[in-house]
Each structure stands twice: as structure tokens, then as C-alpha cells.
C-alpha positions in Angstrom: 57.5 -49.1 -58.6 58.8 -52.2 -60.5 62.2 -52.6 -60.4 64.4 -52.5 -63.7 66.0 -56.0 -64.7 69.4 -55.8 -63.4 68.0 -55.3 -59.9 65.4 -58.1 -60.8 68.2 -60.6 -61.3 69.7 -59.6 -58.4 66.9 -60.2 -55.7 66.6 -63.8 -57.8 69.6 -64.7 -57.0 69.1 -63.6 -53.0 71.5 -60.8 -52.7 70.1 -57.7 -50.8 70.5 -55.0 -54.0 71.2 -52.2 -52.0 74.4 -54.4 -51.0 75.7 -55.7 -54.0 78.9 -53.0 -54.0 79.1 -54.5 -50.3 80.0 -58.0 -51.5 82.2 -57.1 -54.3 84.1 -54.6 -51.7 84.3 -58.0 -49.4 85.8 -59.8 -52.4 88.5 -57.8 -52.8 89.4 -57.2 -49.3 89.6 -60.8 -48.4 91.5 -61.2 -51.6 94.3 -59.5 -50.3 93.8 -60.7 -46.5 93.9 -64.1 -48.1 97.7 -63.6 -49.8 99.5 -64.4 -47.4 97.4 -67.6 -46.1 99.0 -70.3 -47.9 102.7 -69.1 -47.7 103.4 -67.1 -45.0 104.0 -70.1 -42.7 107.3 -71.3 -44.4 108.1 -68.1 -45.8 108.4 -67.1 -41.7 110.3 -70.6 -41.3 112.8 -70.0 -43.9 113.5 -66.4 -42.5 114.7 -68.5 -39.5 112.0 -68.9 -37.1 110.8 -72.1 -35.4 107.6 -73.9 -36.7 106.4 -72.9 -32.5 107.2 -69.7 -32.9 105.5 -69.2 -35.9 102.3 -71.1 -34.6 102.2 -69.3 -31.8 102.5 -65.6 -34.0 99.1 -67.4 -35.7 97.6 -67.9 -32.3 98.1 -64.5 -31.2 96.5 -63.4 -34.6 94.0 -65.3 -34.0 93.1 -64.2 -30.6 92.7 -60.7 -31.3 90.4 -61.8 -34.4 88.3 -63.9 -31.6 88.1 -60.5 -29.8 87.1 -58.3 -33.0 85.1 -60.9 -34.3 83.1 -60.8 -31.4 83.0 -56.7 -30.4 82.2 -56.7 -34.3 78.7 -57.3 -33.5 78.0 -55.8 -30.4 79.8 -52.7 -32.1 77.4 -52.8 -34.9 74.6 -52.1 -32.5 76.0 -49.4 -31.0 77.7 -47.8 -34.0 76.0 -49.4 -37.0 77.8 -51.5 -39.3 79.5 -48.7 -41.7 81.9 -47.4 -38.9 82.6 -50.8 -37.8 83.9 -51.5 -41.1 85.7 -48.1 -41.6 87.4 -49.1 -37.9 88.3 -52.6 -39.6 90.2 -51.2 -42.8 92.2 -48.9 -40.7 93.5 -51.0 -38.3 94.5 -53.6 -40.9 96.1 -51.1 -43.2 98.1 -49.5 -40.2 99.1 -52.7 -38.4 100.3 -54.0 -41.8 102.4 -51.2 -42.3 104.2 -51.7 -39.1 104.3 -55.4 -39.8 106.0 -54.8 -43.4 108.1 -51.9 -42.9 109.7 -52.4 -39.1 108.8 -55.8 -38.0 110.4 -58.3 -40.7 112.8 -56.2 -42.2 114.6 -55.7 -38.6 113.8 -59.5 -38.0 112.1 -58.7 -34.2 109.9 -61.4 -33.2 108.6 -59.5 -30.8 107.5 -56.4 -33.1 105.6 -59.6 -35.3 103.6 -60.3 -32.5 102.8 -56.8 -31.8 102.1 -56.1 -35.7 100.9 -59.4 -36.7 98.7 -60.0 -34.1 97.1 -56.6 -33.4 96.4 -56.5 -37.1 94.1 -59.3 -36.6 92.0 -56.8 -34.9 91.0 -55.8 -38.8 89.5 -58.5 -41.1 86.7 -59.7 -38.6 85.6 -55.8 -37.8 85.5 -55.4 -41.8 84.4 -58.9 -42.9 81.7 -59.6 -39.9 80.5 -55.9 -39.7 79.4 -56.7 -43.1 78.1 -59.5 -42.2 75.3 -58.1 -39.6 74.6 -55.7 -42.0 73.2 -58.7 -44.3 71.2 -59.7 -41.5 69.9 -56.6 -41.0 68.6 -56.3 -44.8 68.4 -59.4 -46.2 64.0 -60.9 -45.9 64.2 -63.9 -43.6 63.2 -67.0 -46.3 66.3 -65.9 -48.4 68.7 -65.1 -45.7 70.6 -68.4 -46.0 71.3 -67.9 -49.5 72.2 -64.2 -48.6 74.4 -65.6 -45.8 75.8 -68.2 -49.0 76.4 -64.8 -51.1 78.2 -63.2 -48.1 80.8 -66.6 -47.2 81.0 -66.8 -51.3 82.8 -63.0 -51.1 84.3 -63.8 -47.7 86.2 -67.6 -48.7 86.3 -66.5 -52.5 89.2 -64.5 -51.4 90.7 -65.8 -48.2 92.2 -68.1 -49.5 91.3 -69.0 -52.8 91.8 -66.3 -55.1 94.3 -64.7 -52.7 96.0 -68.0 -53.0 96.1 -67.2 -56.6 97.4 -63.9 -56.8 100.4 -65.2 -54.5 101.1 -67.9 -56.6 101.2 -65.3 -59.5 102.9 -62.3 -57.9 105.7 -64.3 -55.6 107.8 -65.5 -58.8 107.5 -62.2 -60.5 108.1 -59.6 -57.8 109.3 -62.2 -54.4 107.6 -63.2 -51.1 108.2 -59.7 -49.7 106.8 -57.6 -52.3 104.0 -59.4 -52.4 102.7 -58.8 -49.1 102.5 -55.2 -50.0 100.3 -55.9 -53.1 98.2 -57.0 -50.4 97.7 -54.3 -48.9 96.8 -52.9 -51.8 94.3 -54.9 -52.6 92.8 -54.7 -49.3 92.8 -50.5 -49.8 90.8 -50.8 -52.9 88.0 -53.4 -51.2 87.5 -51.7 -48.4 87.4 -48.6 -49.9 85.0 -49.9 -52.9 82.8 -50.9 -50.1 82.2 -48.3 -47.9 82.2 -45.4 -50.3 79.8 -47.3 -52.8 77.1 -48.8 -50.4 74.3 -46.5 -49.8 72.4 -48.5 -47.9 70.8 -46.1 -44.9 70.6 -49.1 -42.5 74.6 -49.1 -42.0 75.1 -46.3 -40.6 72.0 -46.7 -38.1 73.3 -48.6 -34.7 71.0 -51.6 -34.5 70.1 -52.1 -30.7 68.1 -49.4 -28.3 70.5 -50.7 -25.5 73.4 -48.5 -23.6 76.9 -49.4 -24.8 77.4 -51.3 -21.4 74.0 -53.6 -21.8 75.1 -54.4 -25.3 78.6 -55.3 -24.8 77.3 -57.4 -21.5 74.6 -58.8 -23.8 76.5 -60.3 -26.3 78.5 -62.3 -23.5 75.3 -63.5 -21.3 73.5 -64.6 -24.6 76.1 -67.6 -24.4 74.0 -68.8 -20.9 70.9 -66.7 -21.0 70.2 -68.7 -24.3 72.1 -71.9 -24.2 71.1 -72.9 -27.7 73.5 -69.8 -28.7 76.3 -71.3 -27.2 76.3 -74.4 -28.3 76.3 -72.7 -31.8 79.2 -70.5 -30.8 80.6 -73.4 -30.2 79.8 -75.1 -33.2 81.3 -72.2 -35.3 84.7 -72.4 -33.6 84.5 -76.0 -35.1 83.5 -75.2 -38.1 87.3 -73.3 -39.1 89.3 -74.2 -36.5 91.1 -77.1 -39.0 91.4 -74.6 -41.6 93.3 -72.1 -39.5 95.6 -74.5 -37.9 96.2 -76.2 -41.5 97.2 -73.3 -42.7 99.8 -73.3 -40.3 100.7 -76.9 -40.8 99.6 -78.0 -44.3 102.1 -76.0 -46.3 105.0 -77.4 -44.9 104.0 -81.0 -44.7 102.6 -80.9 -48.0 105.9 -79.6 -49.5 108.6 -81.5 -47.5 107.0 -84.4 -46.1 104.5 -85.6 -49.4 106.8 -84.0 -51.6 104.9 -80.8 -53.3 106.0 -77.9 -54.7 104.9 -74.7 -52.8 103.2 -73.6 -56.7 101.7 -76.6 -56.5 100.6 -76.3 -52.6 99.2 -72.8 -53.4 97.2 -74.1 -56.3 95.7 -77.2 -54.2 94.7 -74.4 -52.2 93.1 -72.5 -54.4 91.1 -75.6 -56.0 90.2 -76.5 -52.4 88.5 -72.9 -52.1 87.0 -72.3 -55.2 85.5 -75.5 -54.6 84.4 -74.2 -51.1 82.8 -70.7 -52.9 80.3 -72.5 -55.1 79.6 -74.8 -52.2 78.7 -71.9 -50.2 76.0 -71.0 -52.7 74.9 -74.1 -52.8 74.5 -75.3 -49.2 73.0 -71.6 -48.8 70.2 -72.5 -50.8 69.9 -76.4 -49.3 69.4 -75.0 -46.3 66.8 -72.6 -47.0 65.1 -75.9 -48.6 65.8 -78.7 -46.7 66.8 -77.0 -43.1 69.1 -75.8 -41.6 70.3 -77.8 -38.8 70.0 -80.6 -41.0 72.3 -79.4 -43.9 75.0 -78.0 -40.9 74.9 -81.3 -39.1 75.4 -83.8 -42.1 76.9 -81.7 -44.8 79.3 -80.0 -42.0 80.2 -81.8 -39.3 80.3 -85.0 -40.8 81.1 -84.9 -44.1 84.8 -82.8 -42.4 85.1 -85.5 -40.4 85.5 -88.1 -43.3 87.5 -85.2 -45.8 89.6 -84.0 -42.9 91.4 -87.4 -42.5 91.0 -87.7 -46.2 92.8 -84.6 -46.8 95.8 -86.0 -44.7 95.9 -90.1 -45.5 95.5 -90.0 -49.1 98.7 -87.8 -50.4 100.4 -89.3 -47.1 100.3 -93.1 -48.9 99.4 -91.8 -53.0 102.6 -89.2 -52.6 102.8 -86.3 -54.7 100.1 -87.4 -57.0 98.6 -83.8 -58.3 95.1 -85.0 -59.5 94.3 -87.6 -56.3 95.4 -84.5 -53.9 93.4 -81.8 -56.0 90.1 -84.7 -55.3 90.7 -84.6 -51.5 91.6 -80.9 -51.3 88.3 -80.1 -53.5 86.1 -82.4 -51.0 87.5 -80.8 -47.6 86.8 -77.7 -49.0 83.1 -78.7 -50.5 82.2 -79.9 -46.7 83.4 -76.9 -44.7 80.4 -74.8 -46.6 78.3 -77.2 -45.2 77.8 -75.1 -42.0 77.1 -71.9 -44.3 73.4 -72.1 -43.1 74.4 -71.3 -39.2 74.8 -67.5 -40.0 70.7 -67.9 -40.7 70.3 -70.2 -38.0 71.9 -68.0 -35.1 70.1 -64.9 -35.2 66.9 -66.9 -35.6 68.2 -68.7 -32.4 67.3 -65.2 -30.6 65.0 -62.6 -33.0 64.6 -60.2 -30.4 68.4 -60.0 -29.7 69.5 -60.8 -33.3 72.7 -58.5 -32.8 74.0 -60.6 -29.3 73.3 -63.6 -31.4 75.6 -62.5 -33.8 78.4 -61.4 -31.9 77.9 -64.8 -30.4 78.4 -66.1 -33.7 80.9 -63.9 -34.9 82.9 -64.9 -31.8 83.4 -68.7 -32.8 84.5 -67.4 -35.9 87.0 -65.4 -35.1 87.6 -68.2 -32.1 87.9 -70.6 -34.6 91.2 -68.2 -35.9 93.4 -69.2 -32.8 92.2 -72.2 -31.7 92.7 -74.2 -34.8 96.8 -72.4 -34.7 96.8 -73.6 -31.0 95.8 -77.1 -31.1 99.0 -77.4 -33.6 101.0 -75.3 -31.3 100.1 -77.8 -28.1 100.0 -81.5 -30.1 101.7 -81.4 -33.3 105.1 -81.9 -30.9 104.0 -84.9 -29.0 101.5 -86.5 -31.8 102.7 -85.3 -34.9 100.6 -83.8 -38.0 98.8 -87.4 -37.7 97.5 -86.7 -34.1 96.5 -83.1 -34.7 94.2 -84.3 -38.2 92.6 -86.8 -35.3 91.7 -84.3 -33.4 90.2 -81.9 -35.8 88.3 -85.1 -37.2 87.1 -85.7 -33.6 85.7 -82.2 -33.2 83.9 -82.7 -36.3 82.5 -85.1 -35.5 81.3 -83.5 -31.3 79.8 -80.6 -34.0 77.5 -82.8 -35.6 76.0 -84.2 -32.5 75.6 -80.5 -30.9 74.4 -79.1 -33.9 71.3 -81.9 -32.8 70.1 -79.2 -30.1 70.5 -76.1 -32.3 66.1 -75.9 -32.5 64.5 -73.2 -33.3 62.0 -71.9 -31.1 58.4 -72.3 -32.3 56.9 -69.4 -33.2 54.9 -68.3 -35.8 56.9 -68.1 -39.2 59.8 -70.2 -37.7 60.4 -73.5 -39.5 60.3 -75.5 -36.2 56.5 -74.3 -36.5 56.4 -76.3 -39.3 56.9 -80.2 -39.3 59.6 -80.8 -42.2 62.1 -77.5 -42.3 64.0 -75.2 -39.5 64.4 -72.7 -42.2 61.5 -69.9 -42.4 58.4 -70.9 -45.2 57.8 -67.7 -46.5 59.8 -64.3 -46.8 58.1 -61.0 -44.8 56.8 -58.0 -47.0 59.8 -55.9 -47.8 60.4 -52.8 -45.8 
């Protein structure tokens, strides 16, 4: 049957139609998931807690992302994606709850860390559920540019437009209130998503194995296949300087080069809407030119040169709006560089595409505590300057592993083919 224009369109542009509710649903989500990223860090400060304590509430975040980022995958084989998203949006909505309603108005540190931290149980099941259930749909040739679609959703609102609607709400309504508009707005994705979606393959589990093989799986892939871990470990790279700027960034930019926090929260959102269309883009490069090839040189060293950028030019330009939004737009442009990995992974392993992914999903949400630790352990001793070294270092280590990230040579693989790691032709649709 030939399908009607609309859905035409759609297939052009390498979104999976039966998802396209799924991505919008994403949007939204990590639009309010995103509010609080580029204030919460001083807005915590100026409620009287130390810049370690508030690090180390983003570490503990971060490590219970790590864990959901990783169980988010191996869950999806045993549940199917749809249920692993449901989980998600309730524990995010609950633990938020807590978060706002007990935890900051009594002031308890240690209900944050409860609330805070368990609640970063939620995004990765939501946001990375979703995200095997592109691989599962999406034809192999286009699934870079799928994967492009999926981080466009996923950075589109954390932080960039969430960025936005804090720097449009907090004047208007205060710091406070706007926390629960996120919530909100994290309702109304989730809920867009998984009640508009009708795609049958979500609520299949994906894997014939027992719950114990899977879960074990998805930790012995990182040896079994060492090619997976090494691109576990270059996805922890890939964010950890985003996380542990956000924790950073906002208050050096505003009391040390001399910002406003408007204007902090709109660098932010220039340096992420930059980083959406560059998603796109390096989605489709590396569908064309490879993959390992745009991850390596795009990713790991062009944030090598924009990280220091990002820190050394408003350091000796000062508060100079234009020059900042230039570096902010660049570090942001080179992080989507290493879009094409969320292809490259599961083509890593095609017979264990779900381990591969919790693999993957794992130095994502990895990437979530270490970047808020490495601040936590060095910004004291070496100062901002020290920790911007060492996220420029890893960078640079990611480019050189990213070297031994080869497909294996099968038929249909690009590393059967002389000039591309990224698949020549696109299977028969289902």
C-alpha cells in the first residue's frame, strides 16, 4: 500500500513513523527534566549549602541514573520498552514530589539526597527505554539519523529549551515555583508518549533470555566483547563535561567572568540549540562518511579544543556576550559529534543488540555522576582551570579509543566495505 505524504516525509527525513508521537513525548519530557539544569546549582548555594555539598547531591543523582541508565536496557528485554518508560515517569513524578514538597521546604540535606538522587532513577528509564525502542524499529542504513532524531528530542530539551522556559518562568513565578512547572511538563511528555505510540514492538520484551541471563548479560558484554566496553567507556566521555559543568559553569560564569544568571541560562540555551541541529547533522555524516570516523574527529577532538575554549576565552574576553555565545555554540556543536555511537554500539554485537545497549546506556547515565564527581574531587585543589584540563584530557583518551571501535565484518556491515563503518544499504522493511 503506498503510504500518504505525511508519512512519506517522515521516513525521508529517518524517523521510524510509528514513533513520531514517541519523539515529541521525549521533547517535552526532557523539556521539563532540563529546567532545572542551568540554575539549580546556585539556586541550592544561595539556600545555604556548600558548592561540595551540592556536587556531591549531583553525584548521587547521577549514580542512580548510571544504574537506570543501564537496567534501562536489559529491562527493555525483559519487559519491552513501553513499561520501562511507564516505570521512568512514575518514579520521576513521585521522587520530585518528595523533593519539592518535604525536602527543600524543611531545608534537610539529607531528604535531597534521598529525593534528588532516587529521582534520577526516572529520566534514563524514560529517555533510554525510548531509545532501544528506536533501535528496535528504525532499518539499519538510517539508524544514525534515527539515533540524530532521538538525541535532537533528548538535548532539545535537557537543557536547551528547558533552559528557556527557566529563564522565562523564574522572573515571573520564582526559582521555587518553577520547579513545579516542571513537573508538569514532564506529566504531559511522558504521558503524550506512552498513550499516543502504537507501536506493537514496545510492549514486546526484546530478548528470549531468563531475567537472570539478561541482567548478567548486559554486565559480561563489557569483557565478553571488549570492543563494547571501550564504547561504554567512550560514552561516559562523551557527557561527563556537560554534567560536571553544569554544576560548575553557572557559578563561575556569573561571579567569576561576571554574567548575569539570564544571561548564563541563555548561553545555555544557544549552546544547546546549537547542539540539536548538530545532532541531525552528525546523524546523517555518519551514516555517510562512518561512523567511528565522525565520533573520533568531530567528538573527541573537536571537545577537546571547544572544552578549553569554552573556559579560556570569557576567562581573558570577560563578560563579552557575543564571543561567549561563539564558544558556548562550538562546545555544544562538538558534543553531537559522538551522536553516531548509539548506531555504532548495537552494531558492535547484532546478536545481543539489547546488552549492547544497556552497555551503552550505562556510560550514559555513567557519564551523569562522573562528570559531578571529578568537580567534587579536583575543583578544590586545582580550581575550575584544573577540572576543564581534565575533561580536555579525557577528550582527547576518547578519540584514540574510539580507533578500536571496528565493526565486525560481516555481510552488510560497513567494515565489509572498504570506505564506511556505517551499513550500505537499508534491509526490506518488516
Amino acid at each position: 500500500m503506498t503510504n500518504s505524504p505525511p508519512r512519506s516525509l517522515i521516513t525521508r527525513l529517518g524517523i521510524p513513523p510509528t514513533l513520531v508521537w514517541g519523539y515529541v513525548g521525549l521533547l517535552l519530557f526532557m523539556v521539563g527534566d532540563g529546567v532545572e539544569s542551568g540554575y539549580l546549582s546556585p539556586y541550592l548555594t544561595d539556600q545555604g549549602f556548600s558548592e561540595s555539598r551540592v556536587a556531591l547531591l549531583f553525584t548521587v543523582y547521577g549514580i542512580a541514573a548510571a544504574l537506570a541508565a543501564w537496567l534501562s536496557g536489559a529491562l527493555c528485554d525483559l519487559w519491552g520498552p513501553r513499561r520501562v518508560m511507564w516505570a521512568g515517569l512514575g518514579v520521576w513524578a513521585v521522587f520530585q514530589l518528595l523533593f519539592l514538597a518535604l525536602a527543600i521546604p524543611m531545608s534537610s540535606y539529607p531528604l535531597m539526597l534521598l529525593a534528588y538522587g532516587l529521582r534520577g532513577l526516572g529520566y534514563p528509564l524514560f529517555a533510554y527505554g525510548f531509545l532501544v525502542w528506536v533501535a528496535a524499529v528504525a532499518p539499519r542504513a538510517r539508524l544514525g539519523t534515527a539515533m540524530g532524531w532521538f538525541w535532537f528530542a533528548f538535548t532539545g530539551g535537557l537543557p536547551t529549551l528547558g533552559s528557556l522556559v527557566a529563564g522565562a518562568l523564574i522572573p515571573g513565578i520564582g526559582s521555587y515555583a518553577t520547579l513545579w512547572a516542571a513537573l508538569a511538563l514532564v506529566a504531559a511528555g511522558g504521558l503524550i508518549a506512552l498513550l499516543l505510540v502504537r507501536d506493537e514492538r514496545g510492549g514486546r520484551r526484546l530478548a528470549a533470555d531468563g531475567p537472570l541471563d539478561t541482567l548478567l548479560g548486559s554486565i559480561t558484554i563489557l569483557w565478553r566483547n571488549p570492543r563494547v566496553g571501550v564504547g561504554a567507556v567512550v560514552r561516559v566521555i562523551n557527557t561527563s563535561s556537560q554534567f560536571g559543568f553544569f554544576v560548575i559553569m553557572p557559578i563561575h560564569f556569573t561571579r567569576t567572568v561576571g554574567f548575569s544568571l539570564t544571561q548564563w541560562l541563555h548561553l545555555l540555551s544557544a549552546m544547546f540549540a546549537t547542539n540539536i541541529f548538530a545532532n541531525l547533522l552528525f546523524g546523517v555524516l555518519g551514516d555517510r562518511i562512518g561512523w567511528r570516523r565522525t565520533i573520533a574527529w568531530f567528538g573527541g577532538a573537536g571537545c577537546a579544543v571547544s572544552t578549553l575554549l569554552l573556559f579560556y576565552v570569557p576567562n581573558a574576553a570577560g563578560a563579552n556576550f557575543p564571543l561567549a555565545l561563539l564558544v558556548a555554540a562550538f562546545y555544544g556543536a562538538t558534543l553531537a559529534g559522538y551522536v553516531p555511537i548509539s548506531a555504532l554500539m548495537p552494531s558492535l554485537e547484532p546478536h545481543h543488540k539489547g546488552q549492547a545497549l544497556a552497555a551503552l546506556n550505562l556510560g550514559a547515565g555513567a557519564s551523569t555522576f562522573v562528570g559531578p564527581a571529578v568537580v567534587a574531587a579536583f575543583v578544590g585543589p586545582l580550581g575550575v582551570a584544573g577540572v576543564v584540563w581534565i575533561f580536555a584530557g579525557m577528550y582527547a583518551v576518547s578519540c584514540v579509543l574510539t580507533l578500536f571501535l571496528k565493526l565486525p565484518g560481516e555481510p552488510g556491515t560497513a567494515d565489509g566495505a572498504p570506505q564506511s563503518d556505517a551499513p550500505a544499504a537499508a534491509p526490506a522493511p518488516a
